[in-house]
C-alpha positions in Angstrom: -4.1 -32.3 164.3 -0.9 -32.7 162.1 -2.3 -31.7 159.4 -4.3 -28.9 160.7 -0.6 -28.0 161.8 0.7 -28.3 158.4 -1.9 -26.2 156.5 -1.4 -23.3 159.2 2.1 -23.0 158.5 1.7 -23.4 155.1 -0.8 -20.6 155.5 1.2 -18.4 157.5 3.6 -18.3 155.0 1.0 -17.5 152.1 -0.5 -14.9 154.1 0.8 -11.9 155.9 4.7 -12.8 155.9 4.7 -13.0 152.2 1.5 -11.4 150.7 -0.2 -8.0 150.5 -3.9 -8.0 152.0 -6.7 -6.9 150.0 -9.0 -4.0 151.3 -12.4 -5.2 153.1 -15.2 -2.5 152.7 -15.2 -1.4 156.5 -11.5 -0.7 156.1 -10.3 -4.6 157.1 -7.3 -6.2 155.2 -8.2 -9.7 154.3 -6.0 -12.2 153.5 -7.0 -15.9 151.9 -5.1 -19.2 151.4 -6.7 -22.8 150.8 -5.4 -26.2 149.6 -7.5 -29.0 149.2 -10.1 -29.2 152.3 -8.7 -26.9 154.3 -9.5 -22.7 154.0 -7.6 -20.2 155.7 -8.9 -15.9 156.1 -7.0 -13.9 157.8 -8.7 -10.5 158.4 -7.0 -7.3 160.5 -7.6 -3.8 160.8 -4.7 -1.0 161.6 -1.3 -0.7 160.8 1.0 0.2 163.3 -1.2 -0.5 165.7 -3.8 -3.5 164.3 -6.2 -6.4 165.6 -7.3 -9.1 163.7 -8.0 -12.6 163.4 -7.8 -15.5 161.6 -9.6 -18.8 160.9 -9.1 -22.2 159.7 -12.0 -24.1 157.9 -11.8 -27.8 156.8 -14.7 -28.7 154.3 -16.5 -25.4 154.7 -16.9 -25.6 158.6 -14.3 -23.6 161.0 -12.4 -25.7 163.0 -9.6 -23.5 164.2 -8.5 -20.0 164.9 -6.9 -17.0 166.7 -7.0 -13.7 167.9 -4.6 -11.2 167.8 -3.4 -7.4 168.8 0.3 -5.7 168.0 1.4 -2.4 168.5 5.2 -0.5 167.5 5.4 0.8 171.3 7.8 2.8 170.8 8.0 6.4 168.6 11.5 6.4 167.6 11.1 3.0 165.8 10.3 2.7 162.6 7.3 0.4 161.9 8.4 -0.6 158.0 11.3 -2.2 159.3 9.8 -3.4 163.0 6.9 -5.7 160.5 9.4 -6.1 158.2 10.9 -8.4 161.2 7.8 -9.7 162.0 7.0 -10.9 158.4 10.4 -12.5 158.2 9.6 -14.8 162.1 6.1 -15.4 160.6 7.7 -17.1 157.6 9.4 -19.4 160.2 6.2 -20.9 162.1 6.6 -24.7 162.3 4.2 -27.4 163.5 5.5 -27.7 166.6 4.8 -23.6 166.9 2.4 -22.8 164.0 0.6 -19.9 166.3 3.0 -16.9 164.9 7.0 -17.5 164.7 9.4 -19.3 166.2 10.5 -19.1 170.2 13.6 -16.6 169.2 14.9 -15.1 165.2 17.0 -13.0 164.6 16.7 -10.1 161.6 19.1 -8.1 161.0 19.2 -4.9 163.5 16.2 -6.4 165.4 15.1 -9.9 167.4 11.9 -11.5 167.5 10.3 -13.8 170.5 7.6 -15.3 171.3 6.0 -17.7 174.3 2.9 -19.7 173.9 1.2 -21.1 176.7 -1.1 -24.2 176.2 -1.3 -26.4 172.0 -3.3 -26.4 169.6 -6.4 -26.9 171.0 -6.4 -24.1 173.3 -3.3 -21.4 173.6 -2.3 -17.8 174.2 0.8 -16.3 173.7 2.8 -13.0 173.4 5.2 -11.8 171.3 8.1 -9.2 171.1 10.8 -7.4 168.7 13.5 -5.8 170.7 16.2 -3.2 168.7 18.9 -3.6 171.4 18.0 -4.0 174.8 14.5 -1.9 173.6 11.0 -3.3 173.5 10.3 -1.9 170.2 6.8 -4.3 169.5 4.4 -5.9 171.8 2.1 -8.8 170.6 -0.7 -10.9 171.9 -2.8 -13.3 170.6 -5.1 -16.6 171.6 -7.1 -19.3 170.0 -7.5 -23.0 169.5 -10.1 -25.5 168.3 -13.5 -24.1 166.9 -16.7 -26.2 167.2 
């Protein structure tokens, strides 16, 4: 599992914190990252309001992934720089938390946090970005091992 752990984070930060998606044919973004064994596709629909998911495969066969749904919740933010907050906690996954970003970061104007209930193998989580005292972003998302 460590270096499933690894290859996530090294994914997350080769995928949506860092790169720009290409466009699927039913209007999907798709994002893809491998090294040696492992493959990694990250594939969303949306913008300031998405759903996606991504998964891990080691030798061709999936053995990981996750599900996941954000949404700028409020009209008065402005979603370029609300993602541009979430790319930057994304970058800071580690293998102790390679689900999304870290527990707490803080961007400039804005704070990220997340909570993940459960490892690797099985989790769920949420995640926020607050301007203030304001909820600006909501996040969920769940996954784990794939057989």
């Amino acid at each position: 599992m460590t270096n499933l752990a690894a290859f996530i984070v090294e994914a997350h930060r080769n995928g949506y914190a860092t790169t720009q998606a290409d466009p699927g044919p039913d209007g999907e973004k798709v994002i893809t990252y491998g090294r040696g064994e492992y493959g990694y596709r990250d594939q969303y629909y949306g913008s300031t309001a998405f759903v996606g998911h991504e998964v891990v495969t080691r030798d061709g066969r999936p053995v990981w992934g996750m599900s996941y749904y954000g949404d700028v919740v409020r009209e008065d933010a402005d979603p370029n720089d609300v993602y541009a907050v979430l790319r930057e906690a994304l970058e800071q996954a580690t293998t102790d938390r390679p689900y999304r970003g870290p527990a707490a970061y803080e961007g400039d104007e804005m704070t990220y946090s997340s909570s993940v209930d459960g490892d690797l193998q099985r989790f769920e989580g949420e995640e926020h970005i607050q301007n203030s005292e304001t909820v600006v972003y909501r996040g969920t998302f769940a996954g784990g091992r794939v057989d």
